[in-house]
N, CA, C and O atoms as CSV, one atom per row, in Angstrom:
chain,resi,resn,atom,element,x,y,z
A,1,UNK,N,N,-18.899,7.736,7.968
A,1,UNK,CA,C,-18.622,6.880,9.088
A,1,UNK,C,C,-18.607,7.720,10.353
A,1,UNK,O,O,-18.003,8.792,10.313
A,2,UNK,N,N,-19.224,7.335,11.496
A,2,UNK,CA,C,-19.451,8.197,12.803
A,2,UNK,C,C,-18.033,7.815,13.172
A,2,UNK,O,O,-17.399,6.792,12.915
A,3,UNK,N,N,-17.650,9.079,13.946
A,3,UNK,CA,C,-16.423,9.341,14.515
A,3,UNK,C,C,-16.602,8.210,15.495
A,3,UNK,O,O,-17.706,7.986,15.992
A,4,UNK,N,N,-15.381,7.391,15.822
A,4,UNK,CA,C,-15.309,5.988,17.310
A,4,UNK,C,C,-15.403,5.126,16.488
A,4,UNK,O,O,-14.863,4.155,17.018
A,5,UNK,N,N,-15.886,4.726,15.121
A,5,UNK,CA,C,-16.114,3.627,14.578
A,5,UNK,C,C,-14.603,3.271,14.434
A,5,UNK,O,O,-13.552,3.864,14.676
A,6,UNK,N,N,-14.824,2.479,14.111
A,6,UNK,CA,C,-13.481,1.327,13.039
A,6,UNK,C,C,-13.571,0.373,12.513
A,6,UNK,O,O,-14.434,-0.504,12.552
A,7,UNK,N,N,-12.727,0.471,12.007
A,7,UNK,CA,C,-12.269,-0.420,10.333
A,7,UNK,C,C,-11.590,-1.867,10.903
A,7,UNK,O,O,-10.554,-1.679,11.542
A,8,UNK,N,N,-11.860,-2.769,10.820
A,8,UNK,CA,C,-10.538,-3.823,11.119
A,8,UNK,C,C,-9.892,-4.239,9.271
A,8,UNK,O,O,-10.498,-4.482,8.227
A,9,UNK,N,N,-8.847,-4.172,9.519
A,9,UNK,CA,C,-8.286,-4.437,8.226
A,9,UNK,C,C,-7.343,-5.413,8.272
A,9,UNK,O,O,-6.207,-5.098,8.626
A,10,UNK,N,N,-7.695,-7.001,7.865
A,10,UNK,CA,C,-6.835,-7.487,7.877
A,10,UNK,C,C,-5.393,-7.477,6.870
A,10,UNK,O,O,-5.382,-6.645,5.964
A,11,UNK,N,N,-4.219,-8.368,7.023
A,11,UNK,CA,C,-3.028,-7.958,6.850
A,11,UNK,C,C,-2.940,-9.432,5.593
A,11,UNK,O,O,-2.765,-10.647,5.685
A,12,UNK,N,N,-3.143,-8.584,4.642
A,12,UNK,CA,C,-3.041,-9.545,3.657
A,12,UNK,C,C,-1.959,-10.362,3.508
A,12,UNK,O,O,-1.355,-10.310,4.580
A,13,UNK,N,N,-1.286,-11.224,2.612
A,13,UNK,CA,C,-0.099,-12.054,2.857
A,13,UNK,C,C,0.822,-11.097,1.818
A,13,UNK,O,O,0.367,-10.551,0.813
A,14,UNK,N,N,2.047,-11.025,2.227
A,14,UNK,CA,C,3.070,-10.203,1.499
A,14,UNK,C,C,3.149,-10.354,0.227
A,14,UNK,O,O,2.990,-11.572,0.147
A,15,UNK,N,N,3.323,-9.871,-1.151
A,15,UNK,CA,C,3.607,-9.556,-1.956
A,15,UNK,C,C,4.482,-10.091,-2.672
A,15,UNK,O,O,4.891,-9.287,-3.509
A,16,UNK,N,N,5.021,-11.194,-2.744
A,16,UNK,CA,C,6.943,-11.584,-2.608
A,16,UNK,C,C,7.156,-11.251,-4.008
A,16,UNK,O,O,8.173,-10.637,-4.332
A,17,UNK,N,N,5.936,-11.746,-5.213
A,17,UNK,CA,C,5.928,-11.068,-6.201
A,17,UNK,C,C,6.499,-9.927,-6.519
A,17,UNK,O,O,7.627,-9.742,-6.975
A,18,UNK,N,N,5.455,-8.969,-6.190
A,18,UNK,CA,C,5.617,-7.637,-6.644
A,18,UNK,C,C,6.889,-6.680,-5.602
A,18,UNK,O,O,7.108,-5.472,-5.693
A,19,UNK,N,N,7.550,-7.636,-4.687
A,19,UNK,CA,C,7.892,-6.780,-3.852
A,19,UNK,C,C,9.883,-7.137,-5.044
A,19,UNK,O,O,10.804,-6.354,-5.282
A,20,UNK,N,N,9.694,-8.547,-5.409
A,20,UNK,CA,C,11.011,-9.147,-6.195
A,20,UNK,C,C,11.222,-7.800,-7.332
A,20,UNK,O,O,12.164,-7.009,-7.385
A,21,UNK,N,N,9.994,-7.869,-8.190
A,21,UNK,CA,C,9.936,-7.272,-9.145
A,21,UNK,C,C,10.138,-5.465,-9.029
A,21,UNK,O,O,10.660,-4.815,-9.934
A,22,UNK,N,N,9.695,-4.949,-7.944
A,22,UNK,CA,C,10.357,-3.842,-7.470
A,22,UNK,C,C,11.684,-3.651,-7.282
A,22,UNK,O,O,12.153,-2.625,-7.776
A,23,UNK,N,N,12.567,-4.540,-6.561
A,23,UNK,CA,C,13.968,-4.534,-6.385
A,23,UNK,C,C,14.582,-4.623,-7.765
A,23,UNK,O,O,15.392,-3.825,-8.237
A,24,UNK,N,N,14.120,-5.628,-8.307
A,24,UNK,CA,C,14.817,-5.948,-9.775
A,24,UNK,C,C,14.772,-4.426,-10.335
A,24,UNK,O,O,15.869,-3.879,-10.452
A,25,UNK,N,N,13.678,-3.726,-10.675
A,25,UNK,CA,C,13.489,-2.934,-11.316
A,25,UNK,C,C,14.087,-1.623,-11.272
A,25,UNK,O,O,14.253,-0.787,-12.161
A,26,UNK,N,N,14.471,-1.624,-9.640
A,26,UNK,CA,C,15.564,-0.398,-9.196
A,26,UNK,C,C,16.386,-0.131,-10.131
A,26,UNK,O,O,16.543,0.884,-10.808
A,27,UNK,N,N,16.994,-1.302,-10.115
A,27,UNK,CA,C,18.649,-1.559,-10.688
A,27,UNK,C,C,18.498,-1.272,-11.852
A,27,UNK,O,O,19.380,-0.480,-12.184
A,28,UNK,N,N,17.588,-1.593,-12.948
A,28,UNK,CA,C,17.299,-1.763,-14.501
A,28,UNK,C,C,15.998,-0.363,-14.921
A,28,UNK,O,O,16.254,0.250,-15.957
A,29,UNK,N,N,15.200,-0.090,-14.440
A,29,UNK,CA,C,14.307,0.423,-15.088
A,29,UNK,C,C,13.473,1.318,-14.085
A,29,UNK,O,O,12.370,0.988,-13.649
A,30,UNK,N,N,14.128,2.477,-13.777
A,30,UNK,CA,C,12.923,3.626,-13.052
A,30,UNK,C,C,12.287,3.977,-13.467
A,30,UNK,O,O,12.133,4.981,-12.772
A,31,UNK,N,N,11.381,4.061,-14.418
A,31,UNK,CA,C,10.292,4.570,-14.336
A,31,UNK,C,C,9.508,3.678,-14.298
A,31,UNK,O,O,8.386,4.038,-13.942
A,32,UNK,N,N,9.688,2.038,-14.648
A,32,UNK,CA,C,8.815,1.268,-14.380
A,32,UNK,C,C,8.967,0.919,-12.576
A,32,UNK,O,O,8.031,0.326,-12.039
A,33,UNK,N,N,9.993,1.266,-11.874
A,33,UNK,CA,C,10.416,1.051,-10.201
A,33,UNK,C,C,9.066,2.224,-10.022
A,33,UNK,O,O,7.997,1.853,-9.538
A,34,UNK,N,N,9.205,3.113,-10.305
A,34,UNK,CA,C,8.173,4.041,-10.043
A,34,UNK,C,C,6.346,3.205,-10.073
A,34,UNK,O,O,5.564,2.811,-9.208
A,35,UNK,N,N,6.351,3.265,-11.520
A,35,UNK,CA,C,4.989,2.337,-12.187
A,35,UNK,C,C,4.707,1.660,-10.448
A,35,UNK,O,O,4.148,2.255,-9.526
A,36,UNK,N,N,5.369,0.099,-10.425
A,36,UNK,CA,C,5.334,-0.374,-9.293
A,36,UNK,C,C,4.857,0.030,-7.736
A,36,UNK,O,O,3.852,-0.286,-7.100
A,37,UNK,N,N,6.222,1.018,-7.338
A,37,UNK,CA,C,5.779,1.575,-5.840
A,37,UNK,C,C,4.225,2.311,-5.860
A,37,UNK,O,O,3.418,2.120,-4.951
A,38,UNK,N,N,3.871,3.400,-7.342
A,38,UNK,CA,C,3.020,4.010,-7.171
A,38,UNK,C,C,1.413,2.950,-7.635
A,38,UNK,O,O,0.351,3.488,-7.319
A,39,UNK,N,N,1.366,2.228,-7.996
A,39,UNK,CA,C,0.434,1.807,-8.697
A,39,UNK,C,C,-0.040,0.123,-8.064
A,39,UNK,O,O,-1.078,-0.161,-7.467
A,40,UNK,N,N,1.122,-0.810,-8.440
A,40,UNK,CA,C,1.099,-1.828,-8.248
A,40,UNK,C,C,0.979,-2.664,-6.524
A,40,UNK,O,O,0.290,-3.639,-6.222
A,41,UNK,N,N,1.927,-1.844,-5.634
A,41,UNK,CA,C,1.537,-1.797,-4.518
A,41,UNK,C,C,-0.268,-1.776,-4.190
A,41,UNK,O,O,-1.103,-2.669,-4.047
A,42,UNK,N,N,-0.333,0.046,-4.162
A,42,UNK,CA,C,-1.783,0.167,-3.867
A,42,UNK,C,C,-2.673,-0.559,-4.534
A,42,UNK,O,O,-3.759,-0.669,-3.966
A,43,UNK,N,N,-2.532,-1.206,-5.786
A,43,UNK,CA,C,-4.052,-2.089,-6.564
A,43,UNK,C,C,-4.010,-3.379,-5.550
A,43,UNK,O,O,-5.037,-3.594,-4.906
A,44,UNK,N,N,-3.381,-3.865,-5.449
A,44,UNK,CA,C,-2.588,-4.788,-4.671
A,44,UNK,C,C,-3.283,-4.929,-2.977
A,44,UNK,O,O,-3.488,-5.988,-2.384
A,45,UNK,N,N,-3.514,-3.715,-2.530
A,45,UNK,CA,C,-3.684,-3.559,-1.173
A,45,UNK,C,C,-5.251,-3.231,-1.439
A,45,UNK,O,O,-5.969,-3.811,-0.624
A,46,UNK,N,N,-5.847,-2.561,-2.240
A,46,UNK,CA,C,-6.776,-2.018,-2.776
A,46,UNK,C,C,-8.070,-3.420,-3.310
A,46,UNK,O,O,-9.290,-3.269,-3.250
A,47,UNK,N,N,-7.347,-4.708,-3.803
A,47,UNK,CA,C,-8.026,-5.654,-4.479
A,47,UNK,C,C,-8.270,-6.152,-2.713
A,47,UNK,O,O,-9.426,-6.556,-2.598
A,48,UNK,N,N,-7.725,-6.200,-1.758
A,48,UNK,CA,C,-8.051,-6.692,-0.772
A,48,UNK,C,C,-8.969,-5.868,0.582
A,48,UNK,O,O,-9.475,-6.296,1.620
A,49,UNK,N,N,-8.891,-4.796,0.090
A,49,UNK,CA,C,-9.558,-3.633,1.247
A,49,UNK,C,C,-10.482,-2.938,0.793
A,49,UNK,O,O,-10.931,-2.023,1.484
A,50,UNK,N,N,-11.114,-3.268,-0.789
A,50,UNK,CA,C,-11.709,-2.345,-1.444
A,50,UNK,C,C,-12.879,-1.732,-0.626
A,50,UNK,O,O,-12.985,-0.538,-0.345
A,51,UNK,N,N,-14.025,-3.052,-0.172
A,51,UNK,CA,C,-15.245,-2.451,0.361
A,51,UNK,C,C,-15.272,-1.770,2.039
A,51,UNK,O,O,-16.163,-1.197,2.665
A,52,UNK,N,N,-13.340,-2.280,2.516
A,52,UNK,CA,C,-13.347,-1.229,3.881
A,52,UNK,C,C,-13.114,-0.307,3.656
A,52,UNK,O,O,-13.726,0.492,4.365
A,53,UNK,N,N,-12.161,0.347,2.620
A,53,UNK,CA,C,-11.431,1.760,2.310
A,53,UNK,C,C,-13.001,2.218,1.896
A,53,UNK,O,O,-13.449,2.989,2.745
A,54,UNK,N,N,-13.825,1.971,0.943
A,54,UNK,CA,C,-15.194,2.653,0.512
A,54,UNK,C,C,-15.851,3.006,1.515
A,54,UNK,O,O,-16.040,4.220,1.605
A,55,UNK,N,N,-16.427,2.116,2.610
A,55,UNK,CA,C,-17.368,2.589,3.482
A,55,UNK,C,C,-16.434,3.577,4.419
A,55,UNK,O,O,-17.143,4.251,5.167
A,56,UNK,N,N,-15.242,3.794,4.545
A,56,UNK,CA,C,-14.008,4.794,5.101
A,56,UNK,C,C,-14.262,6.114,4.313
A,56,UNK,O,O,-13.939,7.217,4.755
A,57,UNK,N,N,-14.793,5.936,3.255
A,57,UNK,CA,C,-15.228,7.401,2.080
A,57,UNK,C,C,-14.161,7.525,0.556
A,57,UNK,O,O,-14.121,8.283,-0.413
A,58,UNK,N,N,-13.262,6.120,1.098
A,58,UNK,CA,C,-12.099,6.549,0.031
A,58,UNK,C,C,-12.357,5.810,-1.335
A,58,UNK,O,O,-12.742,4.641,-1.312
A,59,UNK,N,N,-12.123,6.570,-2.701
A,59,UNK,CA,C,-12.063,5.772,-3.947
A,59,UNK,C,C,-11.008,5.802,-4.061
A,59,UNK,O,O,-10.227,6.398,-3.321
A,60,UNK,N,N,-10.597,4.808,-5.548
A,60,UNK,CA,C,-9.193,4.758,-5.717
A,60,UNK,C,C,-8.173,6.096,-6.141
A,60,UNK,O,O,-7.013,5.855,-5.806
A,61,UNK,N,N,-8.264,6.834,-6.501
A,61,UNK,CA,C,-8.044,7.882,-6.566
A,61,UNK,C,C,-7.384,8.823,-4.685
A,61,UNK,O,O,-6.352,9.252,-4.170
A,62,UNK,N,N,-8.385,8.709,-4.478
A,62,UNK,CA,C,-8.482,9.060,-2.185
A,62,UNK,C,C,-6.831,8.593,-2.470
A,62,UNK,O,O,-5.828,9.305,-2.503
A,63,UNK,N,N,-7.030,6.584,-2.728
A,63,UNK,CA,C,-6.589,5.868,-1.596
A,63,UNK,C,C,-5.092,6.104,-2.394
A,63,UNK,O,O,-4.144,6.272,-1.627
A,64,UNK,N,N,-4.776,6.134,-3.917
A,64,UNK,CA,C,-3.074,6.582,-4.246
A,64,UNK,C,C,-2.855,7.880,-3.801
A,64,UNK,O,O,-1.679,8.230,-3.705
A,65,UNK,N,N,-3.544,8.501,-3.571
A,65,UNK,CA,C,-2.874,9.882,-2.982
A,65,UNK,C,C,-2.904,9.662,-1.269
A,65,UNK,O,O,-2.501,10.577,-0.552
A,66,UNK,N,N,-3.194,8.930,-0.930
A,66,UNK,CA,C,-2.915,8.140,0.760
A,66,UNK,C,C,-1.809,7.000,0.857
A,66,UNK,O,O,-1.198,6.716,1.887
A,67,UNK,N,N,-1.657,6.413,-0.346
A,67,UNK,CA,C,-0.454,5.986,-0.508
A,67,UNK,C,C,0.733,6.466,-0.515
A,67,UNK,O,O,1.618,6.292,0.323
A,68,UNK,N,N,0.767,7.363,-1.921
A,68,UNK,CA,C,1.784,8.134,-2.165
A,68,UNK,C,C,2.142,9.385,-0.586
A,68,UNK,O,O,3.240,9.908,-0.400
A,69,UNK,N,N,1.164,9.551,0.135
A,69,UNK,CA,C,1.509,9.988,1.425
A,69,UNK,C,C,2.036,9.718,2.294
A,69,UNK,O,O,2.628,10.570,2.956
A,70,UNK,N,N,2.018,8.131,2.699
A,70,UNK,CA,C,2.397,7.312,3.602
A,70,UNK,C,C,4.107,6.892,3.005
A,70,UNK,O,O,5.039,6.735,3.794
A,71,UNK,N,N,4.247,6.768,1.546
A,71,UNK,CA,C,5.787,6.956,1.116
A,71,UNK,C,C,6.598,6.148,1.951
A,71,UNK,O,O,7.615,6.695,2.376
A,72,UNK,N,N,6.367,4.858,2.319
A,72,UNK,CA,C,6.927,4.124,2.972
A,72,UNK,C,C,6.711,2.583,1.804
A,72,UNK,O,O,7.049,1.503,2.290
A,73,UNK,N,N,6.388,2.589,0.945
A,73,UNK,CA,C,6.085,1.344,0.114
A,73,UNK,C,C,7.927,1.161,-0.638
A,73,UNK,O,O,8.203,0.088,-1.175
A,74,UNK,N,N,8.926,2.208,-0.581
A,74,UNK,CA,C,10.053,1.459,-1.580
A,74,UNK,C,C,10.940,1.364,0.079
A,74,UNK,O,O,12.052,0.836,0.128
A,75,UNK,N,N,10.353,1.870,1.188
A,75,UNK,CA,C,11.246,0.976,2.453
A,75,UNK,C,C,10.885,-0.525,3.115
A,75,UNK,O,O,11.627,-1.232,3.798
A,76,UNK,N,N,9.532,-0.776,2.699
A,76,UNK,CA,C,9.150,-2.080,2.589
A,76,UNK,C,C,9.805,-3.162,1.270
A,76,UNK,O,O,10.312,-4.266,1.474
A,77,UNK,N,N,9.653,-2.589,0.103
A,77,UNK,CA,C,10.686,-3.524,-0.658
A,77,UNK,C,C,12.045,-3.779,-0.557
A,77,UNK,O,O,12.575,-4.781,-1.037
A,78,UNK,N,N,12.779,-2.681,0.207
A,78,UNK,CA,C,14.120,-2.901,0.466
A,78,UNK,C,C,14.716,-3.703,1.502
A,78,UNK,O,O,15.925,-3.787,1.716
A,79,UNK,N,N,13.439,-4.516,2.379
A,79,UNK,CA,C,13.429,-4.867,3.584
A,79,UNK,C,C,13.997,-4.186,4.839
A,79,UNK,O,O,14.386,-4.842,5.805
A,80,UNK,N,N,14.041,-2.397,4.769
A,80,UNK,CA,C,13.890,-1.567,5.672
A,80,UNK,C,C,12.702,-1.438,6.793
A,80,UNK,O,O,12.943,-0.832,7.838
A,81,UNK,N,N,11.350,-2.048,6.544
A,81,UNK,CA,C,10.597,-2.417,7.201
A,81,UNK,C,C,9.730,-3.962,6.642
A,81,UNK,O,O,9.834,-4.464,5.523
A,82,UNK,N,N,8.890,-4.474,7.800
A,82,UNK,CA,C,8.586,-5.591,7.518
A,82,UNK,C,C,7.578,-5.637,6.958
A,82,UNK,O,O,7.378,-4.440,6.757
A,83,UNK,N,N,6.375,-6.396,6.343
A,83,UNK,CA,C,5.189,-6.362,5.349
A,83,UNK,C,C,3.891,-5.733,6.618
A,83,UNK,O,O,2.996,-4.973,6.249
A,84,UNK,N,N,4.041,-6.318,8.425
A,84,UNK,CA,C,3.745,-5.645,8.932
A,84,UNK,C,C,3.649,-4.327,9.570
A,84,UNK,O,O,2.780,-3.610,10.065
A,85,UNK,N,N,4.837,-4.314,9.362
A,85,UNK,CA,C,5.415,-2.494,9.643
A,85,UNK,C,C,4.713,-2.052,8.709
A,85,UNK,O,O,3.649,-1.674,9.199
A,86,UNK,N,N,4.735,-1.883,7.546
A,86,UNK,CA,C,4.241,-1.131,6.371
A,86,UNK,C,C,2.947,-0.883,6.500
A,86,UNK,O,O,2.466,0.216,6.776
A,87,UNK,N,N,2.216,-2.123,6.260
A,87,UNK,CA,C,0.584,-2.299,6.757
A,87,UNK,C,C,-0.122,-1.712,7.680
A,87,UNK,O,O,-1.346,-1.638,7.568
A,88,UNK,N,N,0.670,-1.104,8.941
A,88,UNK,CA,C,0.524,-0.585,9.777
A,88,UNK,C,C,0.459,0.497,9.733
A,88,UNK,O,O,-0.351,1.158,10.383
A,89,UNK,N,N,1.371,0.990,8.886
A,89,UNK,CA,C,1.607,2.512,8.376
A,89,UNK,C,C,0.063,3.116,7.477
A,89,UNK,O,O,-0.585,4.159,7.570
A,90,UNK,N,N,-0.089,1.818,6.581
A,90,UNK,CA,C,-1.253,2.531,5.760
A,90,UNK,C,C,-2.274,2.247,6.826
A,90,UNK,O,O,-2.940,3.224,7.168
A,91,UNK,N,N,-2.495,1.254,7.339
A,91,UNK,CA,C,-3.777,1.063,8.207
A,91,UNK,C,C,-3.961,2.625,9.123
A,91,UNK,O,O,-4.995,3.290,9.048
A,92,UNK,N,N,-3.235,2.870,9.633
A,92,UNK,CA,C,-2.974,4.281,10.665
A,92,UNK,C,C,-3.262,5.551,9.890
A,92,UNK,O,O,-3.730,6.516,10.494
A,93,UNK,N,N,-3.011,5.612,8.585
A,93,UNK,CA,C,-3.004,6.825,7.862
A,93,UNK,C,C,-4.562,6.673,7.218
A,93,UNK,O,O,-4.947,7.531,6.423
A,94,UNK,N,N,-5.417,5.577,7.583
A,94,UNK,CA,C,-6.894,5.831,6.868
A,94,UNK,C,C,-7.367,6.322,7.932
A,94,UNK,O,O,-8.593,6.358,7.833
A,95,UNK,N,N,-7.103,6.617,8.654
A,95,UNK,CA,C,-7.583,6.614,10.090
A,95,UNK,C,C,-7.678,8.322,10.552
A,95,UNK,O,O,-8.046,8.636,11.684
């Protein structure tokens, strides 16, 4: 991608699912709380951005280790930030 370009990425609709099932899972089961933040999030964001993150250079592989960077996905389930705050965060960090 030539440097000046950009990506528009829209802001998919929140998660309420996977974001319930994260909280629940705190309380009861870390390593599946883990499973979740690391995995389930990004497929999640990934089923909706696939062919912008690609032409960006990223596979899935790139894009969990751009996840796991950005480390803001278990302050979005806690409602420490909002589904836009978050989005914002990864949108900025492909960048």
């Amino acid at each position: 991608m030539a440097e000046g370009d950009s990506v528009d990425f829209a802001v998919p609709p929140e998660p309420e699912d996977i974001k319930k099932k994260i909280m629940e899972a705190h309380f009861q089961h870390k390593g599946y709380y883990k499973t979740l933040i690391r995995i389930e999030v990004p497929s999640y964001l990934w089923s909706h951005w696939k062919d912008k993150l690609e032409n960006l250079g990223y596979k899935w592989p790139e894009f969990l280790k751009l996840m796991k960077d950005v480390g803001e996905t278990a302050s979005w389930a806690s409602g420490k930030l909002s589904w836009e705050e978050f989005i914002e965060k990864v949108i900025t960090s492909t960048k």
